[in-house]
C-alpha positions as CSV (number, residue, x, y, z in Angstrom):
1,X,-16.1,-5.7,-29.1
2,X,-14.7,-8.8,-31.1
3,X,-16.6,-11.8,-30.2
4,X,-15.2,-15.7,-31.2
5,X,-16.5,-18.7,-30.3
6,X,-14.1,-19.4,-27.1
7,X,-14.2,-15.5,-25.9
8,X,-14.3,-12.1,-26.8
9,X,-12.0,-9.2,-26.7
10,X,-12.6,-5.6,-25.5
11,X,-10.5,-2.7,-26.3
12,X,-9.0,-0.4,-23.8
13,X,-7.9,3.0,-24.3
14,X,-4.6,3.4,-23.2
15,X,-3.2,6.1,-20.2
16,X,-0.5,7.4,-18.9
17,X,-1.6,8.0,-15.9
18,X,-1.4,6.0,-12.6
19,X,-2.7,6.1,-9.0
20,X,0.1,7.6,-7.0
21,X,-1.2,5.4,-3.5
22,X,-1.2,2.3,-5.8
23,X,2.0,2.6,-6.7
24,X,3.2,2.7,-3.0
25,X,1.2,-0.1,-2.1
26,X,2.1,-2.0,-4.8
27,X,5.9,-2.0,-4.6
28,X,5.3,-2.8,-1.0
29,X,3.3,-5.6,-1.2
30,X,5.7,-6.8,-3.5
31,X,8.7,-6.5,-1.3
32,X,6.4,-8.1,1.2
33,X,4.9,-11.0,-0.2
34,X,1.5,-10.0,0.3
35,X,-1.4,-12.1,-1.3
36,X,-4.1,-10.1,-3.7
37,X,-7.8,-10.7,-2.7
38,X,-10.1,-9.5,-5.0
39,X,-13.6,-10.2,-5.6
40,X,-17.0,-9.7,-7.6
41,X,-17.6,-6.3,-7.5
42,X,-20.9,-6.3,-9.2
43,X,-23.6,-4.1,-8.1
44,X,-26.0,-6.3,-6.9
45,X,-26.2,-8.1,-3.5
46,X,-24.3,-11.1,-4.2
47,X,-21.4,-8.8,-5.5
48,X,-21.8,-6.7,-2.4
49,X,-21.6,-9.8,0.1
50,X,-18.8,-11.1,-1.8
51,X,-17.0,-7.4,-1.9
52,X,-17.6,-7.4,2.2
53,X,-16.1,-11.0,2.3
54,X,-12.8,-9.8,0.1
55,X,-12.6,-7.0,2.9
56,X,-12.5,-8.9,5.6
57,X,-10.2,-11.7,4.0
58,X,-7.5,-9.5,3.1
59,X,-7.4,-8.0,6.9
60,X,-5.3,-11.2,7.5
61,X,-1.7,-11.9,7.5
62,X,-0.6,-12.3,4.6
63,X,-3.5,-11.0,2.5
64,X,-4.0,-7.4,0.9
65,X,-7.1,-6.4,-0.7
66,X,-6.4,-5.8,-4.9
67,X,-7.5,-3.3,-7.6
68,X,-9.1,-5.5,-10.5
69,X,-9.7,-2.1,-12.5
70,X,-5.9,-1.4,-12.1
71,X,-4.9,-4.9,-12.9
72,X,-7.3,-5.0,-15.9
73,X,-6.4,-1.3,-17.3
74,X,-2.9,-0.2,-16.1
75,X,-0.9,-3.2,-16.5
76,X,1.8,-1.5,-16.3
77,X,1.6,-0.3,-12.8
78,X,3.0,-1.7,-9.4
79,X,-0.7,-3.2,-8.6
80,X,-0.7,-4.7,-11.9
81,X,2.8,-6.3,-11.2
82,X,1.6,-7.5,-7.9
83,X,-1.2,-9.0,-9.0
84,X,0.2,-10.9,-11.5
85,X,3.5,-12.0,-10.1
86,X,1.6,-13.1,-6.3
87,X,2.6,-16.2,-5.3
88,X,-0.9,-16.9,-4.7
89,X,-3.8,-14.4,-5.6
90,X,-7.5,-15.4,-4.1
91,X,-10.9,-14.2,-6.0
92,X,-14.1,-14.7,-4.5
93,X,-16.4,-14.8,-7.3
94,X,-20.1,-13.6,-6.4
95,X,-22.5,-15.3,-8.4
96,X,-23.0,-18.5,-11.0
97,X,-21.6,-15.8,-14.2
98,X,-18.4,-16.6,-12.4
99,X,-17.0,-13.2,-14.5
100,X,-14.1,-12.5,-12.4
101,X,-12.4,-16.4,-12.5
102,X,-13.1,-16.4,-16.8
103,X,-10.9,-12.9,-16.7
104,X,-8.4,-13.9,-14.3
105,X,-7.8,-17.3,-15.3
106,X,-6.5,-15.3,-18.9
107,X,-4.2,-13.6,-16.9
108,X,-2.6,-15.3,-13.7
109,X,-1.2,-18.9,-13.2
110,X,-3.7,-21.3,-12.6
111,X,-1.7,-22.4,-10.0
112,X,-1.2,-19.0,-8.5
113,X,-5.1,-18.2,-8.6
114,X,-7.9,-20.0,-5.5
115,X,-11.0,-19.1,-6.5
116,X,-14.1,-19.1,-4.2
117,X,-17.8,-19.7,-5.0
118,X,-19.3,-17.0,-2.7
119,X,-22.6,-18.0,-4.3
120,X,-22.7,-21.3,-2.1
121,X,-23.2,-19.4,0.7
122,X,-26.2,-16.8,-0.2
123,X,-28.5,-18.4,-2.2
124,X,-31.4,-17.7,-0.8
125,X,-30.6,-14.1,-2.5
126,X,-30.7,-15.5,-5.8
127,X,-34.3,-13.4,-6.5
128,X,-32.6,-10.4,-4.9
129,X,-30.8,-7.8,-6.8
130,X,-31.1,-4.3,-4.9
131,X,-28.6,-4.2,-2.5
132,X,-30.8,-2.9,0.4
133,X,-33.3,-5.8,-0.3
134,X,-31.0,-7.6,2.5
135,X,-30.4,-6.1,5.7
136,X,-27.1,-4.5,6.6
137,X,-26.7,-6.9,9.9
138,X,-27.3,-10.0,7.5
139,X,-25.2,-8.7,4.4
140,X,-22.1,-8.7,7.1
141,X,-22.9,-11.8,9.0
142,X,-23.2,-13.3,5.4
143,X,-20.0,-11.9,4.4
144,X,-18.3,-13.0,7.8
145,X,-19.7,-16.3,6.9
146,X,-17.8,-16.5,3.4
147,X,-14.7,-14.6,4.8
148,X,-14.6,-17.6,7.0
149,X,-15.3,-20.4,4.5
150,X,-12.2,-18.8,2.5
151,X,-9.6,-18.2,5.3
152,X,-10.5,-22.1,5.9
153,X,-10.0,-23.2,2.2
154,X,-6.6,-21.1,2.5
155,X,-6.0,-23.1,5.8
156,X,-6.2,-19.5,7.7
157,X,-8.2,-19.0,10.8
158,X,-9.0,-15.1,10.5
159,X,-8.3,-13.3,14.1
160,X,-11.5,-11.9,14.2
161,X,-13.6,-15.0,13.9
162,X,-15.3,-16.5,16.8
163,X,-14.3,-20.0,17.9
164,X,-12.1,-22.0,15.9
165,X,-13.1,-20.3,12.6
166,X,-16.5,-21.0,10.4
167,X,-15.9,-22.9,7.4
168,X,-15.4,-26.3,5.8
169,X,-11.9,-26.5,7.2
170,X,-10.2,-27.6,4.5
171,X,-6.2,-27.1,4.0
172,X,-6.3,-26.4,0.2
173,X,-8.4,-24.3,-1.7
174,X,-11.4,-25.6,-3.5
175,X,-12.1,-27.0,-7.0
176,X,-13.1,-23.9,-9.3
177,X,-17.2,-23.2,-8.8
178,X,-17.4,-25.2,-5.7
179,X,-16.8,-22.7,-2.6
180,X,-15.5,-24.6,0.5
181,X,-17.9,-27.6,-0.3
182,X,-19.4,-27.1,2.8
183,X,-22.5,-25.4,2.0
């Protein structure tokens, strides 16, 4: 790994391979204008909530959920292409590292990228790491909660919310690091 003072730089080996379902999806969510959601997928429970919330976010119109290992190591594939060429691609970041928004903001317009502070929501989980230290019911609700809070920033009411939809309700999304600004 190179390191600099404003980054570092990790080296990839190459393939020739690519995933056969992503290149399906791909090319269709390009023809239809779908949106990328992708999120922190980091193993502990803040990634997990913020995983769940991606999930549930890219159930809506006119969201699909993304492949960050495909974007980051097949850029030459039709989930790559996608994901770079969205009109509008939405991360929800998990925790203060941020380590999704620093990669992505390398690599997509910053006007094509909303970025979410899941973190805002959860915490009170900042002591956890283990997954299971959380209770399935509450990881969900928690990631319903942030689902929400996005679909809002988007100006998107998801279908499945109750009411008029959880969340700050604001029409654009929020200021890097900040989350809805609600929390």
């Amino acid at each position: 790994m190179e390191t600099t003072e404003q980054g570092f730089s990790v080296e990839i080996t190459k393939t020739d391979k690519h995933c056969p379902a992503g290149e399906k999806a791909g090319g269709r969510y390009i023809q239809e204008g779908r949106n990328p959601v992708l999120s922190c997928e980091g193993g502990c429970i803040r990634g997990e909530i913020a995983r769940q919330a991606a999930h549930m976010v890219a159930k809506e119109e006119p969201f699909r959920r993304g492949c960050h290992g495909e974007l980051l190591t097949v850029p030459g594939s039709a989930l790559a292409k996608w994901m770079t060429t969205a009109e509008k691609v939405v991360l929800i970041d998990g925790c203060f590292l941020h380590c999704h928004g620093r990669v992505l903001e390398n690599l997509i317009a910053k006007e094509n990228l909303a970025i979410f502070d899941a973190h805002s929501y959860y915490r009170k989980y900042n002591d956890n790491f283990d997954i299971d230290e959380v209770p399935e019911a509450e990881r969900k609700a928690t990631a319903r909660l942030v689902a929400d809070a996005v679909l809002a920033g988007l100006g998107k009411t998801a279908k499945s919310a109750s009411g008029t939809g959880a969340g700050c309700g604001t029409k654009t999304a929020p200021a890097k690091g900040t989350g809805c600004g609600c929390a």
